[in-house]
N, CA and C atoms as an extended XYZ file, in Angstrom:
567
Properties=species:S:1:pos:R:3:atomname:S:1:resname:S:1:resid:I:1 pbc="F F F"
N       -19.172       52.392       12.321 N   UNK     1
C       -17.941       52.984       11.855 CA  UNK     1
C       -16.829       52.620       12.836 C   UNK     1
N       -15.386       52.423       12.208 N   UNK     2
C       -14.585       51.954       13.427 CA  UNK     2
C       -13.961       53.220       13.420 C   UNK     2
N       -13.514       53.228       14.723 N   UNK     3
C       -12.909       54.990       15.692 CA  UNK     3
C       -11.533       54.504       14.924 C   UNK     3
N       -11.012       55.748       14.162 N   UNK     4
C        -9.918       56.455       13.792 CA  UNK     4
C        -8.629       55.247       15.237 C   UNK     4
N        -8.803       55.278       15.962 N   UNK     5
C        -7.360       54.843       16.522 CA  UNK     5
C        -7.252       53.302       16.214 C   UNK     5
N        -8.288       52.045       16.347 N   UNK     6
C        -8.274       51.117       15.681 CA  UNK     6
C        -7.411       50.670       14.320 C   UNK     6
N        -7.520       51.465       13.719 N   UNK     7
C        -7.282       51.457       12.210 CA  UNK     7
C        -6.109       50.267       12.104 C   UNK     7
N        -5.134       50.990       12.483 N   UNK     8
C        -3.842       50.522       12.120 CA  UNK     8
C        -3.699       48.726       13.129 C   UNK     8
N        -4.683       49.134       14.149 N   UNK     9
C        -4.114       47.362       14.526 CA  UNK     9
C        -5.534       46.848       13.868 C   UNK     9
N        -6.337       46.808       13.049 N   UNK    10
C        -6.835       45.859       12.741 CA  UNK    10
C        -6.105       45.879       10.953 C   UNK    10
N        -5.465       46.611       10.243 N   UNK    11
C        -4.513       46.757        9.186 CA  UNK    11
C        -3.437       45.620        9.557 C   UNK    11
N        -2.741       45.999       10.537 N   UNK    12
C        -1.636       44.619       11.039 CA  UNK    12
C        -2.505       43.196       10.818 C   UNK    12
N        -3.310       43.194       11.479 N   UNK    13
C        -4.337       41.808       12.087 CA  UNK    13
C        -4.155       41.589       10.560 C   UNK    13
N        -4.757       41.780        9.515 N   UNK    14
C        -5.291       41.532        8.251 CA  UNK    14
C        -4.082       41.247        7.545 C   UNK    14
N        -3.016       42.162        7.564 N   UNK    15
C        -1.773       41.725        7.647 CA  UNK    15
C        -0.729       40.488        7.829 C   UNK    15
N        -1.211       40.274        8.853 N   UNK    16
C        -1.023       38.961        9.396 CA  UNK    16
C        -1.485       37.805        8.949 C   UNK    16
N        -2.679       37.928        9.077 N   UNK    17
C        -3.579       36.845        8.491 CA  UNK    17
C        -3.509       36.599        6.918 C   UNK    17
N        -3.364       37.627        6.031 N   UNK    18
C        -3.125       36.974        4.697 CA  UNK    18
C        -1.138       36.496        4.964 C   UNK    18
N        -0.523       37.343        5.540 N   UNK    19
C         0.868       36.547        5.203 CA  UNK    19
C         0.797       35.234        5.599 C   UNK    19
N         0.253       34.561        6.933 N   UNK    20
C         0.577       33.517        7.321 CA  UNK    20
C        -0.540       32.362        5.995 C   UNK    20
N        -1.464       33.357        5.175 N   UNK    21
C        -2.295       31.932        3.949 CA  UNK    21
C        -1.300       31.781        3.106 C   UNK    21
N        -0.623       32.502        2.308 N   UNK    22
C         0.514       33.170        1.317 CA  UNK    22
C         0.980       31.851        1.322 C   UNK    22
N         1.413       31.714        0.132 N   UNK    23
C         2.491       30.776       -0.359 CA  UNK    23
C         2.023       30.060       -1.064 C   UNK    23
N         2.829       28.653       -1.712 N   UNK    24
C         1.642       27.478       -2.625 CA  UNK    24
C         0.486       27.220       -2.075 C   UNK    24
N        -0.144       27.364       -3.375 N   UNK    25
C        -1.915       26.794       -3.129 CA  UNK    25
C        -1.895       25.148       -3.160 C   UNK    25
N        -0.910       24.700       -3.049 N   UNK    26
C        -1.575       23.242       -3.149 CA  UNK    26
C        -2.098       22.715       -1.845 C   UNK    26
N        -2.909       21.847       -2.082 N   UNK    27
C        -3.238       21.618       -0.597 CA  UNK    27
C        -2.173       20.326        0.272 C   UNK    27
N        -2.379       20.555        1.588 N   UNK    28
C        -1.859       19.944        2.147 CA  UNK    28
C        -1.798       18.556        2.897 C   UNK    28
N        -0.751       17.030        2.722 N   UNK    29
C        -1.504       16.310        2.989 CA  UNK    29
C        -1.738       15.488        4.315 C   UNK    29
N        -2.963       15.350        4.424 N   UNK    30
C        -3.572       14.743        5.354 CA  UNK    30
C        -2.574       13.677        6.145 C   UNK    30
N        -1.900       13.932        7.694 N   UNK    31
C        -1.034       13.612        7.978 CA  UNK    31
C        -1.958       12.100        8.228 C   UNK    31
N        -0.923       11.039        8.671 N   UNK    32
C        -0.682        9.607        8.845 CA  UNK    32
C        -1.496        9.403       10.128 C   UNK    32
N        -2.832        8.520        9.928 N   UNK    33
C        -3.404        8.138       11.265 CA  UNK    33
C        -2.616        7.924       11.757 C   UNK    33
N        -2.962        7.936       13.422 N   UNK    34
C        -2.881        7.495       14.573 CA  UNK    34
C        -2.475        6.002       14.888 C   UNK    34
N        -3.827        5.235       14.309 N   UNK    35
C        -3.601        4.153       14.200 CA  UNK    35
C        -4.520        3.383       12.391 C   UNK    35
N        -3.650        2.500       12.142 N   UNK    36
C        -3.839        2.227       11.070 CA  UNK    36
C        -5.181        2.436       10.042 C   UNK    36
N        -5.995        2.520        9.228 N   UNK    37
C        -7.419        2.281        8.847 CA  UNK    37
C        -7.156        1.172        8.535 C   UNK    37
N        -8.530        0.501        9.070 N   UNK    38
C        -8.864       -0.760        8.551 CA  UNK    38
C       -10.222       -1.049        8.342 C   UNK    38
N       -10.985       -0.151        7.945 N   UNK    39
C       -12.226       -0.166        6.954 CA  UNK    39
C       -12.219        1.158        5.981 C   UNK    39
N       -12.924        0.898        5.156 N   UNK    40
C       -13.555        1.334        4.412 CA  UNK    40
C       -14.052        0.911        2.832 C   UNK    40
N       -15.341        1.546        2.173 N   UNK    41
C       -16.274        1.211        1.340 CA  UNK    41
C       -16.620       -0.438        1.452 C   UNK    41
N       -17.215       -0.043        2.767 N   UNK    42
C       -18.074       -1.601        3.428 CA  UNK    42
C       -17.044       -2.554        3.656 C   UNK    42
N       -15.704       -2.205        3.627 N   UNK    43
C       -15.367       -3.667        4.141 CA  UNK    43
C       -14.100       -3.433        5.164 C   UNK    43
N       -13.795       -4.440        5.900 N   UNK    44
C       -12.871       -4.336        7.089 CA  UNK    44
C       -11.825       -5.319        6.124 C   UNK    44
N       -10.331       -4.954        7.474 N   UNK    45
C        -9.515       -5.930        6.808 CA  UNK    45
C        -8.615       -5.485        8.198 C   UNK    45
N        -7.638       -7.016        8.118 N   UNK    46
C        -6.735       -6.621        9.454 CA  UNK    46
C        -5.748       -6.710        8.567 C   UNK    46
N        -4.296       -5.227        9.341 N   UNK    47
C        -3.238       -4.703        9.004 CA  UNK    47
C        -2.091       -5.551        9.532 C   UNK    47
N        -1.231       -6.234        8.987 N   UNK    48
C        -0.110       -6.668        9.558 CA  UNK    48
C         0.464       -5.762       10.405 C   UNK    48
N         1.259       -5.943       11.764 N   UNK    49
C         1.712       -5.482       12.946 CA  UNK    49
C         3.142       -4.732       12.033 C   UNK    49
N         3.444       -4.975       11.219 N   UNK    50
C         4.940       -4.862       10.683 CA  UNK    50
C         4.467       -3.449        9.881 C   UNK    50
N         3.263       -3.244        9.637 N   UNK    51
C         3.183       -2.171        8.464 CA  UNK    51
C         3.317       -0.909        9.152 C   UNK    51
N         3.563        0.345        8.778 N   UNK    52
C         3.624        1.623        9.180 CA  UNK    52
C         2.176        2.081        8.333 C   UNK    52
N         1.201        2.988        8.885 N   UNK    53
C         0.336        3.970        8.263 CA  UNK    53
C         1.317        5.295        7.454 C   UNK    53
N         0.327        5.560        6.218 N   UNK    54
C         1.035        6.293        6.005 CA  UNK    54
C         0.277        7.487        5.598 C   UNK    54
N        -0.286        8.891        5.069 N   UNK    55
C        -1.170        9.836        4.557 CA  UNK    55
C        -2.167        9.145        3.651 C   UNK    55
N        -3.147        9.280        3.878 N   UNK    56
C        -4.143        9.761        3.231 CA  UNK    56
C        -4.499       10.506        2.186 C   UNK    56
N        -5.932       10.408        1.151 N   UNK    57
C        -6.188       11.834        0.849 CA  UNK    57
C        -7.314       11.307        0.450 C   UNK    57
N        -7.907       12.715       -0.134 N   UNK    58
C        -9.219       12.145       -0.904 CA  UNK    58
C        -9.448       11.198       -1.974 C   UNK    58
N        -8.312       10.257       -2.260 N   UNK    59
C        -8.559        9.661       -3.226 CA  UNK    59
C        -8.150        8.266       -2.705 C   UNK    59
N        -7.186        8.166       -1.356 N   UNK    60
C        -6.421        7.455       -0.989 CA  UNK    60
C        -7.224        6.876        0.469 C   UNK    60
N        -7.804        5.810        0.344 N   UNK    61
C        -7.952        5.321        1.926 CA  UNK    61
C        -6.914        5.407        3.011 C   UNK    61
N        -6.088        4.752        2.446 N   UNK    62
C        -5.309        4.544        3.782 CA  UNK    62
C        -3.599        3.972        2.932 C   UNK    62
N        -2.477        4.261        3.204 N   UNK    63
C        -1.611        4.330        2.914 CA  UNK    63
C        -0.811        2.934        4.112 C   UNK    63
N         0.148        2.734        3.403 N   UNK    64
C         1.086        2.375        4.210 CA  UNK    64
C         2.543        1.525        4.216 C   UNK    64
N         3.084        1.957        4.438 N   UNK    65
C         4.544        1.335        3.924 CA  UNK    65
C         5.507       -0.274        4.635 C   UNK    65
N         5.819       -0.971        4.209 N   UNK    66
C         6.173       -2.221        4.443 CA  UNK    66
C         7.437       -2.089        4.996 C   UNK    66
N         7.913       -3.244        5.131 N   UNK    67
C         9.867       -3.257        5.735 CA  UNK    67
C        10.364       -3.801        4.104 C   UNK    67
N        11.852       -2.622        4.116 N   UNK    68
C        12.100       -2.572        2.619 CA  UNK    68
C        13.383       -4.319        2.957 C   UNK    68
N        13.332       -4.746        2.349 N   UNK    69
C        14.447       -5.781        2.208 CA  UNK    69
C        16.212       -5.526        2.036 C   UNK    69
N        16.870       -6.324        2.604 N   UNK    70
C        18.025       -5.972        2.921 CA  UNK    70
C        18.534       -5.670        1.361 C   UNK    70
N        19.009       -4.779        1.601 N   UNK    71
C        19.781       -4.456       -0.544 CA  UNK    71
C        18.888       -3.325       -0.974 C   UNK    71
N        17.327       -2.965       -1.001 N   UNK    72
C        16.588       -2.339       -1.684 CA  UNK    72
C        16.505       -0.697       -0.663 C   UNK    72
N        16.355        0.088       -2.152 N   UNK    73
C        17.294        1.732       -1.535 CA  UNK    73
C        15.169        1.712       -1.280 C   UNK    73
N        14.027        1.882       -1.369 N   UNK    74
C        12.759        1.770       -1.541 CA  UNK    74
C        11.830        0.829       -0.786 C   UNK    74
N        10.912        1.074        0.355 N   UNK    75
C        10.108        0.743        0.924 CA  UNK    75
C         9.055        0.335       -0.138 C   UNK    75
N         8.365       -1.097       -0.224 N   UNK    76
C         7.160       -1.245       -0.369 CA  UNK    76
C         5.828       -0.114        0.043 C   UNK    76
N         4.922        0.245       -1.110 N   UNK    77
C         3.946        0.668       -0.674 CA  UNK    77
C         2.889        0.355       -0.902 C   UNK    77
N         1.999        0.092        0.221 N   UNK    78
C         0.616       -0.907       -0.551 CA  UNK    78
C        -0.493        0.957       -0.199 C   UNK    78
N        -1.208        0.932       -1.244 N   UNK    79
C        -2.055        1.918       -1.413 CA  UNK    79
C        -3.607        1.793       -1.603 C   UNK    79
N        -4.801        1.763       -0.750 N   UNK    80
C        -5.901        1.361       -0.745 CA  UNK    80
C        -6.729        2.592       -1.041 C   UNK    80
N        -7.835        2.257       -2.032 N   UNK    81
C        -8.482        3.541       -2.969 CA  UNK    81
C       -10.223        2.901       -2.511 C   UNK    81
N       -10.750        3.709       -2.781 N   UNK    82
C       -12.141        3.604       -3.230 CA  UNK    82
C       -13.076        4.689       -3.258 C   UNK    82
N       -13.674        4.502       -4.307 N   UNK    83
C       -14.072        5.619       -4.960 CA  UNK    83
C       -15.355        6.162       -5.002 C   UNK    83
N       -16.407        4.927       -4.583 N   UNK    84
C       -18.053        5.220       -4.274 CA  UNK    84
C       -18.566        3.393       -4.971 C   UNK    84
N       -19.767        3.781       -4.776 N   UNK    85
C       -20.477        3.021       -5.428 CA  UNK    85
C       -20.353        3.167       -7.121 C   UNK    85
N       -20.304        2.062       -7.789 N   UNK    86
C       -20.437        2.274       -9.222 CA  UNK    86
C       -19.105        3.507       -9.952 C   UNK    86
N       -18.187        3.655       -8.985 N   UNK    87
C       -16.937        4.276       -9.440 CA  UNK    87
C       -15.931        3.991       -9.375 C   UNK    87
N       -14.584        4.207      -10.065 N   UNK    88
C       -13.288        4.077      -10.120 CA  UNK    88
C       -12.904        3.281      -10.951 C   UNK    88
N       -14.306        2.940      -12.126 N   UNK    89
C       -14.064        1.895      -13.258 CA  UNK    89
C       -13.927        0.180      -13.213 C   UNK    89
N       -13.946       -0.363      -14.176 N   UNK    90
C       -14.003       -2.166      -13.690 CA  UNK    90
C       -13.140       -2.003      -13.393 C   UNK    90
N       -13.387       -3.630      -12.498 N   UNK    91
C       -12.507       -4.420      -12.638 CA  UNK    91
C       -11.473       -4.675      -13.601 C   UNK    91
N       -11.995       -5.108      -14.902 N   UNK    92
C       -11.081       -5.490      -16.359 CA  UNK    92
C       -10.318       -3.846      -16.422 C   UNK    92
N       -10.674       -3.015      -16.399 N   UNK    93
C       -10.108       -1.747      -16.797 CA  UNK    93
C        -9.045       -1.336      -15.863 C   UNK    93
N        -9.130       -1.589      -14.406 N   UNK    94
C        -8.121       -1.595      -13.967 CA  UNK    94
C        -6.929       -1.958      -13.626 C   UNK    94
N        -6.842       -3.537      -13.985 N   UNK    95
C        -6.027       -4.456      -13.732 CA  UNK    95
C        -5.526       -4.617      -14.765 C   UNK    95
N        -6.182       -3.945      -16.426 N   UNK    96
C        -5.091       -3.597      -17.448 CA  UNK    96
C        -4.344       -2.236      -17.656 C   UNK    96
N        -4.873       -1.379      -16.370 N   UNK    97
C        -4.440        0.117      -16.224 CA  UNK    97
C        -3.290       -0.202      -15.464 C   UNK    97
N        -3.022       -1.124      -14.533 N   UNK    98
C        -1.965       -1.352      -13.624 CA  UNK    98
C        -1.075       -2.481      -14.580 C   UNK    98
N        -1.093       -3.149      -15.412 N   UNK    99
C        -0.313       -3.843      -15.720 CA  UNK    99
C         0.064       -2.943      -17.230 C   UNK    99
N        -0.537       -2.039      -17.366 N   UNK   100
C         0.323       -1.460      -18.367 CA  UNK   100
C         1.178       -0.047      -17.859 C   UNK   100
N         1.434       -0.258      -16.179 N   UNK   101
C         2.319        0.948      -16.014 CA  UNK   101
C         3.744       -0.016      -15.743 C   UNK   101
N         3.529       -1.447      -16.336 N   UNK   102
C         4.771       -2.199      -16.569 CA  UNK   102
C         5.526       -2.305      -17.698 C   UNK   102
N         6.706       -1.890      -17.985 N   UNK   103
C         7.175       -2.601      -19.197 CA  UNK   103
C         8.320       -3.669      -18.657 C   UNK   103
N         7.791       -4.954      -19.457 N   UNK   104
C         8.293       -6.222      -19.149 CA  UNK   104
C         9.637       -6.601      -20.146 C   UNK   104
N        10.504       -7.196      -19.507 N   UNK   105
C        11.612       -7.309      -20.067 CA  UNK   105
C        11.563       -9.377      -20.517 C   UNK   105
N        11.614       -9.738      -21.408 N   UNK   106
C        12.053      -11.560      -21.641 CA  UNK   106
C        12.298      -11.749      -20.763 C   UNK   106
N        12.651      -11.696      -19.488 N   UNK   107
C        13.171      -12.414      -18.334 CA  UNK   107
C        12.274      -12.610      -17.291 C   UNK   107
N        11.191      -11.741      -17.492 N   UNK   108
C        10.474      -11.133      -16.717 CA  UNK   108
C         9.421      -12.382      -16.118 C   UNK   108
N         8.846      -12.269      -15.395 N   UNK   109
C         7.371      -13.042      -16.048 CA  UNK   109
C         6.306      -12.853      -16.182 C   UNK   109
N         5.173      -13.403      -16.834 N   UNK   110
C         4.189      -13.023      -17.503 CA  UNK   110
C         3.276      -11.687      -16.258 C   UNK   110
N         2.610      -10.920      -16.745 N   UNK   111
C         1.498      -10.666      -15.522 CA  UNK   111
C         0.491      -11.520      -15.100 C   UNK   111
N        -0.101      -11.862      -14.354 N   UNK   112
C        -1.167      -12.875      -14.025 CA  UNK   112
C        -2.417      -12.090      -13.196 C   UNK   112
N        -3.850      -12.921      -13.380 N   UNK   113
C        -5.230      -12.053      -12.626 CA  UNK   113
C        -5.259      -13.586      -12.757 C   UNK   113
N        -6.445      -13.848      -11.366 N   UNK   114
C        -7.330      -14.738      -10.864 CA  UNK   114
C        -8.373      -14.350      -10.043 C   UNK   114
N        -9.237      -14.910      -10.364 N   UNK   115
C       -10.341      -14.161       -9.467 CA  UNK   115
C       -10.472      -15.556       -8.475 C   UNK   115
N       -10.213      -15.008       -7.159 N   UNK   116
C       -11.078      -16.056       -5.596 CA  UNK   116
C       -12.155      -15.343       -5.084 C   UNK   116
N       -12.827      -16.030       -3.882 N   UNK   117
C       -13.600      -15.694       -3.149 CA  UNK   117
C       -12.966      -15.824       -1.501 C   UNK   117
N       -13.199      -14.762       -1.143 N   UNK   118
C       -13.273      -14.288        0.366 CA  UNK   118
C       -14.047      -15.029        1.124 C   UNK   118
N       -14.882      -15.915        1.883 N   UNK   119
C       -16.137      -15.804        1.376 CA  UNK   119
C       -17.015      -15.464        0.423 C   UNK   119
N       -18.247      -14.811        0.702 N   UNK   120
C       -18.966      -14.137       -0.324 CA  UNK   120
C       -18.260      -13.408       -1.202 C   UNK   120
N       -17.831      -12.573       -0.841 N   UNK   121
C       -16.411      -11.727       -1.488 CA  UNK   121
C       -15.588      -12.074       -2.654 C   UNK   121
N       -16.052      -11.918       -4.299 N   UNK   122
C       -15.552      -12.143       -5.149 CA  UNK   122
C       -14.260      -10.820       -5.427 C   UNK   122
N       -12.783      -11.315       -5.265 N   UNK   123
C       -11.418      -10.727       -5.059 CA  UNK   123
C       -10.558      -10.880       -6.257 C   UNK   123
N       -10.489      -10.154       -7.337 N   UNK   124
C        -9.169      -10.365       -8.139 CA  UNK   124
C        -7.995       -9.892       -8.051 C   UNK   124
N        -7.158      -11.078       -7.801 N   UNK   125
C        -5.923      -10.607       -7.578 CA  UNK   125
C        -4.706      -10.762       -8.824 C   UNK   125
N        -3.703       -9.868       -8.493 N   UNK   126
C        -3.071       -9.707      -10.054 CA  UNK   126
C        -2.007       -9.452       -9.472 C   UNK   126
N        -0.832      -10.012      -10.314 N   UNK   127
C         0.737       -9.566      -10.015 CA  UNK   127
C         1.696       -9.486      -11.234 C   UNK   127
N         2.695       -8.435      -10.914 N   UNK   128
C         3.413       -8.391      -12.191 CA  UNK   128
C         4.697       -7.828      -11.346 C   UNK   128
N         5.645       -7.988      -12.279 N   UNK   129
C         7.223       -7.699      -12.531 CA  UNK   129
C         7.826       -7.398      -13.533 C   UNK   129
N         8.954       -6.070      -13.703 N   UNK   130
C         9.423       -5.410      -14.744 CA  UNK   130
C         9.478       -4.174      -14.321 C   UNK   130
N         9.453       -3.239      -15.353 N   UNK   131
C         9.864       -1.861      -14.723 CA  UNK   131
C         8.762       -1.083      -14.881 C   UNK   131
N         8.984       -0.160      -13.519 N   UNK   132
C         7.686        0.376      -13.220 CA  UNK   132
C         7.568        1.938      -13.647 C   UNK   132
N         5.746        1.976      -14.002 N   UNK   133
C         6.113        4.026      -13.891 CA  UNK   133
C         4.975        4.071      -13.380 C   UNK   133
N         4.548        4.959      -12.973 N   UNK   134
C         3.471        4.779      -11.596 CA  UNK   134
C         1.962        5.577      -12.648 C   UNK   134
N         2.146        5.832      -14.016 N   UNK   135
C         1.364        6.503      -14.357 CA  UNK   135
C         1.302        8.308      -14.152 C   UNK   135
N         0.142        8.810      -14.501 N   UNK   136
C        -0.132        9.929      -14.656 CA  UNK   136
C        -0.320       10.675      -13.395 C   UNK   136
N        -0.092       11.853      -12.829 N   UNK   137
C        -0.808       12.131      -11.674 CA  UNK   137
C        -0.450       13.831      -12.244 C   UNK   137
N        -0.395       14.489      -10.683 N   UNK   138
C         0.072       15.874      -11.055 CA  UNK   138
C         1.120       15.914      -11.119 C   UNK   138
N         1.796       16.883      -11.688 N   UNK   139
C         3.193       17.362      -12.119 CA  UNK   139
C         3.555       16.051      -12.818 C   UNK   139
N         5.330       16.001      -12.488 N   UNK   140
C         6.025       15.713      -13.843 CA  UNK   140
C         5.738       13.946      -13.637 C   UNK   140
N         6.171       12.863      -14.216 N   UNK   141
C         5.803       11.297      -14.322 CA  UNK   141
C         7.156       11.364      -13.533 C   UNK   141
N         7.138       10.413      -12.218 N   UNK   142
C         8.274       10.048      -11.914 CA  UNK   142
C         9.194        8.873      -12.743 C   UNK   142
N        10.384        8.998      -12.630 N   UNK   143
C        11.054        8.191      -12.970 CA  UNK   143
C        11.058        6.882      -13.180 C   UNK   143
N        10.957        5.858      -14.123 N   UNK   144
C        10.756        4.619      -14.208 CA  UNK   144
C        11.882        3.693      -13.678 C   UNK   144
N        11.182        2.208      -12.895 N   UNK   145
C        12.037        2.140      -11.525 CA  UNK   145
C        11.890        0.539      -12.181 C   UNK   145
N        13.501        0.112      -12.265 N   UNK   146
C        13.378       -1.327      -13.176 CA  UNK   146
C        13.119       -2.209      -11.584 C   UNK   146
N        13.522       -3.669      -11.364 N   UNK   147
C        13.420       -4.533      -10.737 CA  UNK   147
C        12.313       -4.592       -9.713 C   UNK   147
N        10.665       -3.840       -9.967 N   UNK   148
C         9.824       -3.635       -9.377 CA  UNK   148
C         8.437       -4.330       -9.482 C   UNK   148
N         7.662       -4.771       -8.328 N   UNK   149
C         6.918       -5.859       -8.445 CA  UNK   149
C         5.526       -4.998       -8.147 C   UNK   149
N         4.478       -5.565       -8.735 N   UNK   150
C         3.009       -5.251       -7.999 CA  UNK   150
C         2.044       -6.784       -7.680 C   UNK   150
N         1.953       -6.357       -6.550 N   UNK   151
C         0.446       -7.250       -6.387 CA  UNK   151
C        -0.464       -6.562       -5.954 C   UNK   151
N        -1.568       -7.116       -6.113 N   UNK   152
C        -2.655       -6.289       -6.302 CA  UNK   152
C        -4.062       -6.695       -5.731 C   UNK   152
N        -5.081       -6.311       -5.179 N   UNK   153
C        -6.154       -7.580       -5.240 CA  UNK   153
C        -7.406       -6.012       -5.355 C   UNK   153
N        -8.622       -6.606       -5.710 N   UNK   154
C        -9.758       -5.582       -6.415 CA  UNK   154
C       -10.989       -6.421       -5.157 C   UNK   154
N       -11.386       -5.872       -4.613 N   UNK   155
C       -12.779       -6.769       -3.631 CA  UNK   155
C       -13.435       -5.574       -4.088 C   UNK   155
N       -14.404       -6.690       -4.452 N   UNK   156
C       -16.168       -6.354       -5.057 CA  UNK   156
C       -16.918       -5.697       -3.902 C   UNK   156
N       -16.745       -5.310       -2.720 N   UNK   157
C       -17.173       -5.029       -1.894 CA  UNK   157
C       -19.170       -4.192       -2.019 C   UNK   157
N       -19.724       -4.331       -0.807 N   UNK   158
C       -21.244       -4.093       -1.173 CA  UNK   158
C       -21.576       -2.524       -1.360 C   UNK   158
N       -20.102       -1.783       -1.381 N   UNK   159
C       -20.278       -0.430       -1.469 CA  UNK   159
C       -19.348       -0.032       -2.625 C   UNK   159
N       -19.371       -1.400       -3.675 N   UNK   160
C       -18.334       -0.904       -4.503 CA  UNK   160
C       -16.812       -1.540       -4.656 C   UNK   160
N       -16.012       -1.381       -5.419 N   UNK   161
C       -14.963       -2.026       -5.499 CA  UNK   161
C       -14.310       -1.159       -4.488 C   UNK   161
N       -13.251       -2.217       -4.249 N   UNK   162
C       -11.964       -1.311       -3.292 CA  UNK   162
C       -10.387       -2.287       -3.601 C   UNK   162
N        -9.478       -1.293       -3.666 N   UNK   163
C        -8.436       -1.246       -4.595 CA  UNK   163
C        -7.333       -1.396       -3.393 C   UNK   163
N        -6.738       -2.354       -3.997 N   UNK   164
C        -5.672       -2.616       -2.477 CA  UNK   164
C        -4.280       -3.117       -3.843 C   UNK   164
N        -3.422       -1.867       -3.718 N   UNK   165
C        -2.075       -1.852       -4.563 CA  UNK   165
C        -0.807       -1.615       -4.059 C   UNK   165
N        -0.478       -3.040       -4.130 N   UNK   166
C         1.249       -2.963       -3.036 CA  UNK   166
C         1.978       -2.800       -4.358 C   UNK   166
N         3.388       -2.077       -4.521 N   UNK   167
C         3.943       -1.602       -5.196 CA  UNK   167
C         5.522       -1.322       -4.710 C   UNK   167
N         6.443       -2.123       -5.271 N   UNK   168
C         8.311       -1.517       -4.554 CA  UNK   168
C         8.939       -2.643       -5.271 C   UNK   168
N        10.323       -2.367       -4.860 N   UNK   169
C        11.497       -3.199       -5.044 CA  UNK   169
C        10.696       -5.170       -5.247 C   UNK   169
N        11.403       -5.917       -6.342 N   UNK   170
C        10.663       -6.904       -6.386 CA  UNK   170
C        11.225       -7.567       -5.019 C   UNK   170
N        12.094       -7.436       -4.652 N   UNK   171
C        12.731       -8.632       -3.036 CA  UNK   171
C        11.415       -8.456       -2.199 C   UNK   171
N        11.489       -6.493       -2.084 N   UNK   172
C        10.651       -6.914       -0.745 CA  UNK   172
C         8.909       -7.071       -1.166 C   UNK   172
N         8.622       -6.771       -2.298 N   UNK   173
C         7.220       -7.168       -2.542 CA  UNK   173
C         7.384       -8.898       -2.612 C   UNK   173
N         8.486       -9.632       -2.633 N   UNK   174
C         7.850      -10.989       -2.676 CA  UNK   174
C         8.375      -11.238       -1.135 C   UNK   174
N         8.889      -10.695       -0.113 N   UNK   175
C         9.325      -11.106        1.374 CA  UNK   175
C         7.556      -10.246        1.567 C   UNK   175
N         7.132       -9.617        1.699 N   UNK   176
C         5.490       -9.385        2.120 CA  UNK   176
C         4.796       -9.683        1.691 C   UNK   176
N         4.740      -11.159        0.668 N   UNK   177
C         3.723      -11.882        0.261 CA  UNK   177
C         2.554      -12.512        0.901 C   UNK   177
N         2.996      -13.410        2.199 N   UNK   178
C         2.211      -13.668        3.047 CA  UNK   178
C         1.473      -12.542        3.917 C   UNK   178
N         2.369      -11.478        4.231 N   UNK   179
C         1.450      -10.358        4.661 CA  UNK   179
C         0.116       -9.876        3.669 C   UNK   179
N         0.464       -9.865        2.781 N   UNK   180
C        -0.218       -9.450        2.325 CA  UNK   180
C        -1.506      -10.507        1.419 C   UNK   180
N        -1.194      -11.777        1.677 N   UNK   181
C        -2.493      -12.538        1.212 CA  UNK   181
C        -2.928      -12.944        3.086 C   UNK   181
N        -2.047      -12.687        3.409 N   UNK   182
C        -3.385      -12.701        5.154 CA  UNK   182
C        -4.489      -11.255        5.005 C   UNK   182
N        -3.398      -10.272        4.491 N   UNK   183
C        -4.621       -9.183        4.753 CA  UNK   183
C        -5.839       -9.467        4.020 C   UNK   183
N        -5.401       -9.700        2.379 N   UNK   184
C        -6.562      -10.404        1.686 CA  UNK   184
C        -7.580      -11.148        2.519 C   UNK   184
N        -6.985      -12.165        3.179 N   UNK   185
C        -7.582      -13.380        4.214 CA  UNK   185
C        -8.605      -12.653        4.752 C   UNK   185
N        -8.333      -11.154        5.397 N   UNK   186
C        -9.034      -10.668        6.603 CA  UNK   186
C       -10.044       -9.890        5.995 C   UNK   186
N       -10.115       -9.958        5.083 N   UNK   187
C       -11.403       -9.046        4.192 CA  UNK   187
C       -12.745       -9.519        4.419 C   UNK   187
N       -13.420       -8.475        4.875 N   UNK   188
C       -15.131       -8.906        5.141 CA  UNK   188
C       -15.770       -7.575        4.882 C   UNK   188
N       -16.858       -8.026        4.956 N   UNK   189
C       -18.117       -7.034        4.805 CA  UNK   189
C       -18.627       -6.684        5.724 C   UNK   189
């Protein structure tokens, strides 16, 4: 039994402790390594020196944002996923899930997929231009964002596919082109 004088400071304590949980339940996200990730679902890859890390989450390997190009109000973001073994859907299913969050204008040009090899490492890579909507997530669909580029590349990796999606302004997704087929370059198992 707790003694009658207790009462009231363990009432505060409890007090305390639910005000400071209080507020939105959403959860919170996983702040920005330290230093960049550069593995995961079996495979390594080296990060260009120019990139910033950016949050995480459970769905998100590793984040990270590019240098936006002189003119563009929007940082490049390349976004790396993977989902398990035998998850996050094909290949074919994804690379028509990402090229249909484009609508392409006549001027535009076509979307394109090719599949290379890493080495061992069978890699499809895909790029498109036109206006972007990033798809479904929680809450409302952000705003659709015209003059915007994706490249993309899918590695077959031995633990599963893994999803490497740069996404921004078309200038600076084609000024981080080479960054971003070196990172390709650096892909191993």
């Amino acid at each position: 039994m707790i003694a009658p004088m207790y009462v009231p400071a363990i009432l505060a304590l409890l007090a305390q402790l639910v005000s400071s949980h209080a507020g939105p339940s959403t959860p919170a996200a996983t702040p920005a390594p330290v230093f960049p990730v550069t593995k995961g679902g079996g495979l390594t890859w080296a990060v260009p020196k120019t990139w910033v890390p950016g949050p995480s989450s459970a769905m998100r390997l590793a984040t990270y944002f590019l240098l936006a190009s002189a003119g563009d109000a929007e940082r490049p973001e390349l976004a790396v996923f993977w989902f398990g073994p035998g998850k996050g859907g094909s290949v074919d299913a994804n690379v028509e899930r990402w090229f249909s969050q484009f609508a392409f204008s006549p001027g535009d040009p076509k979307p394109t997929r090719s599949l290379t090899r890493i080495g061992a490492l069978p890699v499809t890579l895909v790029r498109a231009t036109g206006t972007y909507s990033s798809g479904t997530g929680m809450g409302a669909a952000p705003a659709a964002k015209s003059g915007f580029a994706l490249r993309g590349a899918i590695a077959e990796g031995p633990n599963g596919a893994v999803f490497f999606k740069l996404t921004g302004p078309r200038r600076s997704v084609t000024a981080a082109g080479k960054d971003f087929d070196a990172l390709v370059a650096s892909l191993k198992p």
